[in-house]
TORVEX-543118 format. One record per residue (C-alpha): residue number from 1; residue in one letter; x, y, z. Coordinates in pm, 1 decimal. Each point is the difference from the previous one (the first is absolute). Layout:
<sites>
NUM, A, X, Y, Z
...
</sites>
This chain:
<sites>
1, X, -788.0, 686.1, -194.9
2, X, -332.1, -180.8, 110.1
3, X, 150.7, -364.8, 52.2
4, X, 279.6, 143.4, 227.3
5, X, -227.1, 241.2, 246.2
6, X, -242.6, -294.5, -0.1
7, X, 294.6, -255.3, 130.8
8, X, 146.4, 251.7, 204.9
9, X, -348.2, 56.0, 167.7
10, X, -47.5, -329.8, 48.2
11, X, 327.0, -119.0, 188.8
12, X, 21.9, 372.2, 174.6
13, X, -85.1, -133.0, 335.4
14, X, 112.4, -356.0, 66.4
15, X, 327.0, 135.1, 126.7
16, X, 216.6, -27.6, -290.3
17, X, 221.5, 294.7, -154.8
18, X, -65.9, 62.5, -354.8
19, X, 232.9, 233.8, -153.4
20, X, -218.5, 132.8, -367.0
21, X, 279.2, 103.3, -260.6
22, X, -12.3, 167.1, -340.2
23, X, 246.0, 89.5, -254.2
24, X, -182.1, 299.0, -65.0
25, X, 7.6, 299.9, 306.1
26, X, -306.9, 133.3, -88.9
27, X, -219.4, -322.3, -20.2
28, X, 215.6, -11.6, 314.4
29, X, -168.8, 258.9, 168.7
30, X, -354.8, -78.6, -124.6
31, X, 10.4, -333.1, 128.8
32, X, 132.6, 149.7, 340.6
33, X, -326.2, 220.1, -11.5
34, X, -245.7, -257.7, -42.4
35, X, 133.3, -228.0, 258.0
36, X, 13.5, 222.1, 259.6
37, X, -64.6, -57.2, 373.4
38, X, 98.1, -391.0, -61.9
39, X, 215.1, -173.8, 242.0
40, X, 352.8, -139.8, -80.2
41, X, -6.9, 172.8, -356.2
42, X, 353.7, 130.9, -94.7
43, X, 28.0, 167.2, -379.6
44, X, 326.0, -58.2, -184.4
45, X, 155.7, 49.9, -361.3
46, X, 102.6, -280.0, -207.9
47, X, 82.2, -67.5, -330.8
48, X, 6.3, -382.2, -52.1
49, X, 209.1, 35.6, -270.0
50, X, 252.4, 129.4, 237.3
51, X, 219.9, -205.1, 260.1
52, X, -216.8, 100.6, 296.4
53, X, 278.5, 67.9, 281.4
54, X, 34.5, 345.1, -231.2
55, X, -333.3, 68.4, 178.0
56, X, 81.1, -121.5, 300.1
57, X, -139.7, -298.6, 33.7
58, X, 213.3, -339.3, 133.9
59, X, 21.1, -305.0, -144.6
60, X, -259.5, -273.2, 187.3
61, X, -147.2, 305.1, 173.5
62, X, -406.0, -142.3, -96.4
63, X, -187.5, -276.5, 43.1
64, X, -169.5, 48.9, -266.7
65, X, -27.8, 260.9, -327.7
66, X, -302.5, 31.1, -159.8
67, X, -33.3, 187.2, -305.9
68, X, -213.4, 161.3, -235.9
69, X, 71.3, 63.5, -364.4
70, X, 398.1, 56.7, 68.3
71, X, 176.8, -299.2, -202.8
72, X, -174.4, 85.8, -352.0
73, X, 100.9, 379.5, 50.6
74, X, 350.0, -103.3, 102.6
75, X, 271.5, 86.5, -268.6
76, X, 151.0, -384.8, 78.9
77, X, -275.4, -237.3, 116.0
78, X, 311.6, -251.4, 113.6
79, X, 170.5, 273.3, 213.1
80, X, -293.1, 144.1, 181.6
81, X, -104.7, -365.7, 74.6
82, X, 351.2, -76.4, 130.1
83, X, -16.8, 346.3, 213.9
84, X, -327.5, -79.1, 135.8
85, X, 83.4, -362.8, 103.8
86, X, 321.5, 183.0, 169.5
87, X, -228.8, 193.2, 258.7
88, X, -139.2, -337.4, 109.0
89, X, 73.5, -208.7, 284.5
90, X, 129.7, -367.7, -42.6
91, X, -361.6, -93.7, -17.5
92, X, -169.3, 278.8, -153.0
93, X, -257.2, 36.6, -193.4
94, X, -5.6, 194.5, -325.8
95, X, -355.6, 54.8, -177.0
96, X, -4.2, 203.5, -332.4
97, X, -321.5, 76.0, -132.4
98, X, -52.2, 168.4, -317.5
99, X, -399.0, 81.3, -4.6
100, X, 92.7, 262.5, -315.2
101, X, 104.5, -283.4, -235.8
102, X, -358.4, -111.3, 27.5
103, X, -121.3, 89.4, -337.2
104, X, 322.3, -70.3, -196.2
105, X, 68.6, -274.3, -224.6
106, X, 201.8, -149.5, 201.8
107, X, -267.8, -41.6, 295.4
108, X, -232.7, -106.8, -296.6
109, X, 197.7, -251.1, -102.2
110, X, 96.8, -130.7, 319.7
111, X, -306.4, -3.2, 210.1
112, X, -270.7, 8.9, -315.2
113, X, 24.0, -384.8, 22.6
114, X, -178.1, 15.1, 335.6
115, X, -437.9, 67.8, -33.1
116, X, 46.7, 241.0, 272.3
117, X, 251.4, 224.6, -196.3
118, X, -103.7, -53.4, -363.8
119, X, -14.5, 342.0, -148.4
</sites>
């Protein structure tokens, strides 16, 4: 989506890999499209409700994972935290954002005590 071209984009060329991953092949492939001609970009699959060494990926193999909107559609919130945390180094850092719980209850009830969020 929009929040992870615009990351992407913005950390392209300070000489760090970034490796984009989806659990979905063709939202895959679209976000391959749209990024193209950026340095250091590698495009994966990933399911994060899945142990991730079934996609290749080794445990403390990032410095940091970054995602977007993967824990709430996650069969098990707990595991794909756990799997995540797995593909970071000893001191890794994991940042889950969830920008599509924004408008739910939840969010409302949460944040709606704060002027700049009331709803």
């Amino acid at each position: 989506g929009h929040a992870v071209q615009s990351l992407v984009r913005e950390v392209a060329d300070h000489n760090v890999r970034i490796t984009v991953t989806d659990r979905d092949l063709p939202s895959l492939q679209k976000a391959a499209e749209k990024l193209r001609g950026l340095r250091n970009l590698s495009f994966a699959l990933l399911d994060v409700s899945e142990d991730p060494r079934a996609y290749g990926f080794g445990s403390a193999s990032f410095e940091a994972v970054i995602t977007v909107n993967a824990i709430r559609s996650a069969e098990d919130c707990d595991a794909a935290v756990r799997h995540l945390k797995d593909l970071l180094t000893d001191n890794g850092a994991l940042i889950l954002t969830e920008p599509g719980l924004l408008g739910s209850p939840f969010t409302a009830l949460t944040m709606g005590v704060f002027d700049s969020h009331a709803t």
